[in-house]
Structures are given as structure tokens and as C-alpha cells.
N, C-alpha and C positions, 0 to 999 in steps of 0.2 A: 504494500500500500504506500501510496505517495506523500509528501510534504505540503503541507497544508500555511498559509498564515493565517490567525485569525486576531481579534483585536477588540479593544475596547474604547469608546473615545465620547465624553461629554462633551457635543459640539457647540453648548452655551448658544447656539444663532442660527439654528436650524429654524425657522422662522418663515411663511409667508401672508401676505392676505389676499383678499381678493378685490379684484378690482372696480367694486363696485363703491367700493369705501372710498374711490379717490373721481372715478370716472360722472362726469355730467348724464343723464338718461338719453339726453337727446342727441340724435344721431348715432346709437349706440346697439348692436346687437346684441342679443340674448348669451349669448358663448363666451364676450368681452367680460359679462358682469360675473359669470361662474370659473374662469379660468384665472389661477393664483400668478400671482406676479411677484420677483423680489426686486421691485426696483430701490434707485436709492431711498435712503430717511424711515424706512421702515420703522415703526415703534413694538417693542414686544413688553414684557413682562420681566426683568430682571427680580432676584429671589431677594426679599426683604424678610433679612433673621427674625424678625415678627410675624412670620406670616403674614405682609403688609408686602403685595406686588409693587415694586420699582418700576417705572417706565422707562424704556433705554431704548435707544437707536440703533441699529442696527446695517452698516453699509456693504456696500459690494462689494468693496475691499477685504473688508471682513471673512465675509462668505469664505474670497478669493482664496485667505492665508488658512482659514477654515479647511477645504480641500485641498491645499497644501501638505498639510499632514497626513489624509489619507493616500493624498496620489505619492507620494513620495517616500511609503511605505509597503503601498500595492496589496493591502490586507487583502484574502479570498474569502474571509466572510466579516463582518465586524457590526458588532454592536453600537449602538448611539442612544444616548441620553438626551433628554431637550428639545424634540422633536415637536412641532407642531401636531402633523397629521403624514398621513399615506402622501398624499399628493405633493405634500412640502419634502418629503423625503424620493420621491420620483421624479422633482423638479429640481434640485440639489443634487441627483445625480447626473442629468441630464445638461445641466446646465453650467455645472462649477467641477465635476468628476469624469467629464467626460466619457460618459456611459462607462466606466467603469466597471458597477456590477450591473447583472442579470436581472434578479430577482431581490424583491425589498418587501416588506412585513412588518404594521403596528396596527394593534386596536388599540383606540380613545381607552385611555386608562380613568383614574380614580382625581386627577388632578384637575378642579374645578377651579383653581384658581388663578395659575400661571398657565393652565392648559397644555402641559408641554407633558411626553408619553415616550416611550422606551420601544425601540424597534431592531430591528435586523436586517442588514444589508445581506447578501451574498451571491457565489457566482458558481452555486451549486441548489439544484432546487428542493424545496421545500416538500415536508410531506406531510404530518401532523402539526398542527398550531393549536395552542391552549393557553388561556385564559386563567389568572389566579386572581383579576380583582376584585372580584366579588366575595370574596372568601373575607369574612367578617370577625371580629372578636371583641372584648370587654378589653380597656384598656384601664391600667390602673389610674385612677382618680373620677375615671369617666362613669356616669349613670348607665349608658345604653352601648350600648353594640357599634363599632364602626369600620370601615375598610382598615385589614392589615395594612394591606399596599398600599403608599405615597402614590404611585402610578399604577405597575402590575408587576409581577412575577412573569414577562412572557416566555412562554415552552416553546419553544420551536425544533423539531426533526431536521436533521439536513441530510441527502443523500449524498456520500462524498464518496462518489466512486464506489456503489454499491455498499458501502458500509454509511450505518446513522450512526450521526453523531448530536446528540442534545443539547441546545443552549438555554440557559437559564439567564434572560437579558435583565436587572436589576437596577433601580433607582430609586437606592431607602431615604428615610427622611432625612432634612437637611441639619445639618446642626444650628444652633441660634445662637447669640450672646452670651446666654447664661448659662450654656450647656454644663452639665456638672455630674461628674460619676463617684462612683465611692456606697457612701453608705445609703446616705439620700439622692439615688439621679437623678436629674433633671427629665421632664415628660420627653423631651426627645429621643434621649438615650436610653429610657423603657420602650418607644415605639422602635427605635432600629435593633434593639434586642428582641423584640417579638419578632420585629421582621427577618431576622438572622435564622430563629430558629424554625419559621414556617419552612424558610428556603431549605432549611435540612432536612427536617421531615418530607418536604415535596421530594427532594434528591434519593433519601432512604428508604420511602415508599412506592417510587417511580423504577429505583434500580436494585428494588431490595430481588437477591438471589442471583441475579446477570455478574460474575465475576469479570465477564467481557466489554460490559459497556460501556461508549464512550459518549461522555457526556463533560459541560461545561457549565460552570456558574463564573456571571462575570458582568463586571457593570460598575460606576459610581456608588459605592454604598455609602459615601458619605461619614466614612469614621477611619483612621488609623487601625491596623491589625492590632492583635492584640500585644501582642509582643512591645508596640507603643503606643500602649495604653486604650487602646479601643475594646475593652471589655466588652460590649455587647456584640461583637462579630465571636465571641467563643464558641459557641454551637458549631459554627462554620469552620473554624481552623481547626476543629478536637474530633471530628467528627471521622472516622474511618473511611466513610463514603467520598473524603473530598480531598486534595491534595494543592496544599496554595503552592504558585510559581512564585516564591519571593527576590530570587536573586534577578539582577537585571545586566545585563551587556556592560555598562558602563561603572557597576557599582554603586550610583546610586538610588534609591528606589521612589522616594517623593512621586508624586503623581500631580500635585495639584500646589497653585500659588494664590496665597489670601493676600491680596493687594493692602488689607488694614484690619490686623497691622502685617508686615511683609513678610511671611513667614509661608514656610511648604510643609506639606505633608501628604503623606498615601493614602488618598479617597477611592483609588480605581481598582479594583482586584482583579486577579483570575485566578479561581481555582480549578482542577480537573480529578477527571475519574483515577480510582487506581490504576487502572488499565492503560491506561494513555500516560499515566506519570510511569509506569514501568518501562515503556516502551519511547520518552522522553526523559533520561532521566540529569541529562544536562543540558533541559532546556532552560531558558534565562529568557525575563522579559526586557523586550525594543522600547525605551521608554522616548517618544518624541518630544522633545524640548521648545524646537526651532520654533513654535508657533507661541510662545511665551510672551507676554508683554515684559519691555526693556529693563520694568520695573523691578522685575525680576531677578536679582544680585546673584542669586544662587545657584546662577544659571550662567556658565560663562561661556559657552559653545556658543557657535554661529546662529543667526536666527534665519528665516526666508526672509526673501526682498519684502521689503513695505509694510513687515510688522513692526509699529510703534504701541507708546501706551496708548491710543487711540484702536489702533486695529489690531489687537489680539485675534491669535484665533480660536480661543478660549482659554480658561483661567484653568482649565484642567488639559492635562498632556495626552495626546494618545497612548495606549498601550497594547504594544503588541507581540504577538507568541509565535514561534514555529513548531507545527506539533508535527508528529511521522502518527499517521492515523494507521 
């Protein structure tokens, strides 16, 4: 079986609207007002640690440094965070990826507020798709029942050459200001511990008895491993079912850069089956830097043309793996 890359990437500006929100009625056909457009000035929804949406802009430059990271990676299937919709993610590749991949994959998730949903590119096709957002529970403080998922747990099958391989594409909740672990945690850091441990149970009940199968969890989750200090992803690193990729190409492992105050840390994971960590067993993750804003000190490699603190092409790196499937 052949070499696969596959990847994980919060694109922060996957984003479009439609043109109905800009365009006059008159003179205008039917097609012009249902067909998404990313032109300049776009406004989206940036994450305000209150749960209070930010409005931010959004340019074509952007986008540009955006698929910079993918195309200069070449991932064969890769995950994305921050996605508006289906159509925003098939006009983003179409448009800034230059048809790239083949096949692309989200359902509208649980995020009512920022509206942005977790998907799957890839250039091997699809066979089962499934849904975890609906999957409810009591969350401590809370009176009533409410979605696990921040967005979803999306399942997705891929046929790679006659062998499936399972993705578990992932976007836990964000952290806030006041996040705080220890004795008393912070409400966040009890939902992305629930949500850690749903993802294990879905993994250990999905692959309970298959010695052989190969499967992936991998995404933004939003917290440092445990090892620095992200307690509530333990379920996920202690779990026999799951194997993290921690080492990375260059040594170091950071994934993501908090502009304020100006510090890094590892939000993006991937973990894998036993099977596939047997069968990679010196694999290391491609962590993409070059699309970093300048702001970024702790980054002292090359960047692509035209990223400034202005045009990042998000505040989180790619990250990406070579498996032997």
C-alpha cells in the first residue's frame, strides 16, 4: 500500500457570502443572487473569548496566503476548521487551490453563532459520512441537556486504494480569558473534557475488535496535550485505541500563535490507529509556519510572499503527516 499525506489546518477565513447582500435587484438574474462570491472587504465573525462574535474583514490576499499553505504542502486528504458551508469550501478550492482536491465534505454543524463547521477535503473518494452533532448531554452547572459538539465530530470513510481509512475531523470548544484547570475548571475546560472523551468512546466503539483499522482523529481541539498541561484531552492521549504523532520535522511542535499576548502553543492534533502507528513508526508531523503573521517572534523561518500582520493566513499552522496506509 502506498504513501498517503494527510493534514490538519484551521483556515481562520474560509468564509463567503452571497451576492445578494451586496448586489442592486434590478437588472439582476436569479443565479447572480444564489451564487457565493469572495470578493474583497468581506466581513465574517472572528471568535470573541466571551462568546461575543468579532467582526473582521476578510481579503483576497488572505485567502491567497491561506492556500499557500495547502498548495505548498500538496496534502491528499486534509481536514479544515472554520468553514462557512459546502459551497465556501468548493469555491476555495476552485478558486485559491486550484482544483486541487477531488472530492470535499461538511454538514452545518452545532455553531449558531460564528456559523463556521468542520469539513474534509480529499483526492480519494468518500464512502460512509456521519454525523455526531446531535449527540446531547448535561453539562456540569447547566439545568438541561445540550450539544456535546462546539460544531460536530465529523466521521468520514475514505477509500485509499481499496483500503478505508477513518477521519474523525474535530473543533472543541475555544478557550476564553478565564480558562482555568486544576481543582475548580473553568466551564470551558469541562466542555472540551467531555468532548475528548465522547471522541474516545466514538473511536473505541466504532473500532472496538478490528486490530487492523485504520483510522484518524485530528483537528483544532483547542487545548495543549496533556503533557503541557491540557488535562482534559487525557481520555484521548491514555486511550489504547489512539496513538498521538507528537514529534514534528523541525523539533518544534507549537501549532498555533495568540497574537495577545504573543505566545504559541499546540491546538492542532493528530492522532492514529495502532495499526497505522505500527506501520509508521517514524512518522513526525510537517508543521507549516510560513503563513504566520510577522508578529510572530517565535517563528524565525521564511514566510510566503505578502504575509504581513495584516494578511495572515491564519493564526493556526497547518499540520501535516505522511502515513504508509
Amino acid at each position: 500500500m502506498g504513501k498517503i499525506r494527510i493534514g490538519t489546518f484551521n483556515c481562520e477565513n474560509m468564509f463567503a457570502r452571497y451576492k445578494f447582500l451586496n448586489n442592486s435587484w434590478e437588472g439582476t438574474h436569479y443565479v447572480d443572487f444564489i451564487r457565493p462570491t469572495v470578493a474583497e472587504g468581506l466581513v465574517t465573525f472572528g471568535p470573541g473569548r466571551d462568546d461575543t462574535p468579532v467582526p473582521t474583514e476578510i481579503s483576497r490576499q488572505q485567502r491567497k496566503n491561506t492556500a499557500a499553505v495547502v498548495l505548498a504542502n500538496k496534502p491528499d486528504i486534509l481536514a479544515v476548521q472554520e468553514v462557512e458551508n459546502l459551497p465556501t469550501m468548493r469555491l476555495f478550492n476552485s478558486d485559491f487551490l486550484k482544483h486541487h482536491f477531488a472530492y470535499s465534505v461538511l454538514i452545518e454543524g452545532n455553531d449558531q453563532m460564528r456559523l463556521i463547521d468542520v469539513g474534509l477535503y480529499s483526492n480519494y473518494p468518500f464512502l460512509n459520512i456521519r454525523t455526531h452533532m446531535f449527540e446531547t448531554t448535561k453539562f456540569p452547572g447547566n439545568k438541561d441537556e445540550s450539544n456535546i459538539f462546539s460544531r460536530d465530530c465529523l466521521e468520514v470513510e475514505v477509500n485509499v486504494d481499496g483500503s478505508i481509512v477513518t477521519f474523525f475531523v474535530n473543533h472543541f470548544k475555544a478557550q476564553d480569558k478565564f480558562t482555568k484547570r486544576g481543582k475548580n475548571p473553568s466551564k470551558d475546560v469541562l466542555k472540551r473534557k467531555i468532548q475528548a472523551e465522547r471522541v474516545t468512546e466514538i473511536v473505541e466503539e466504532s473500532m472496538k475488535g478490528d486490530k487492523n483499522a485504520r483510522y484518524v482523529v485530528l483537528g483544532d481541539l483547542n487545548c495543549p496535550p496533556p503533557s503541557d498541561g491540557g488535562t482534559e484531552l487525557s481520555s484521548l492521549y491514555e486511550t489504547q485505541a489512539l496513538v498521538s504523532v507528537e514529534e514534528s520535522t523541525d523539533g518544534d511542535t507549537w501549532t498555533h500563535f495568540f497574537a495577545d499576548p504573543k505566545t504559541v502553543s499546540k491546538m492542532d492534533h493528530i492522532l492514529i490507529s495502532p495499526a497505522l502507528a505500527k506501520n509508521n513508526k517514524k512518522a513526525k508531523l510537517i508543521i507549516e509556519r510560513g503563513g504566520l503573521s510577522p508578529k510572530c517572534k517565535q517563528y524565525k523561518g521564511e514566510r510566503f510572499a505578502n504575509v504581513t500582520d495584516e494578511t495572515e493566513a491564519s493564526d493556526h499552522c497547518g499540520v501535516f503527516l505522511d502515513l504508509d496506509i
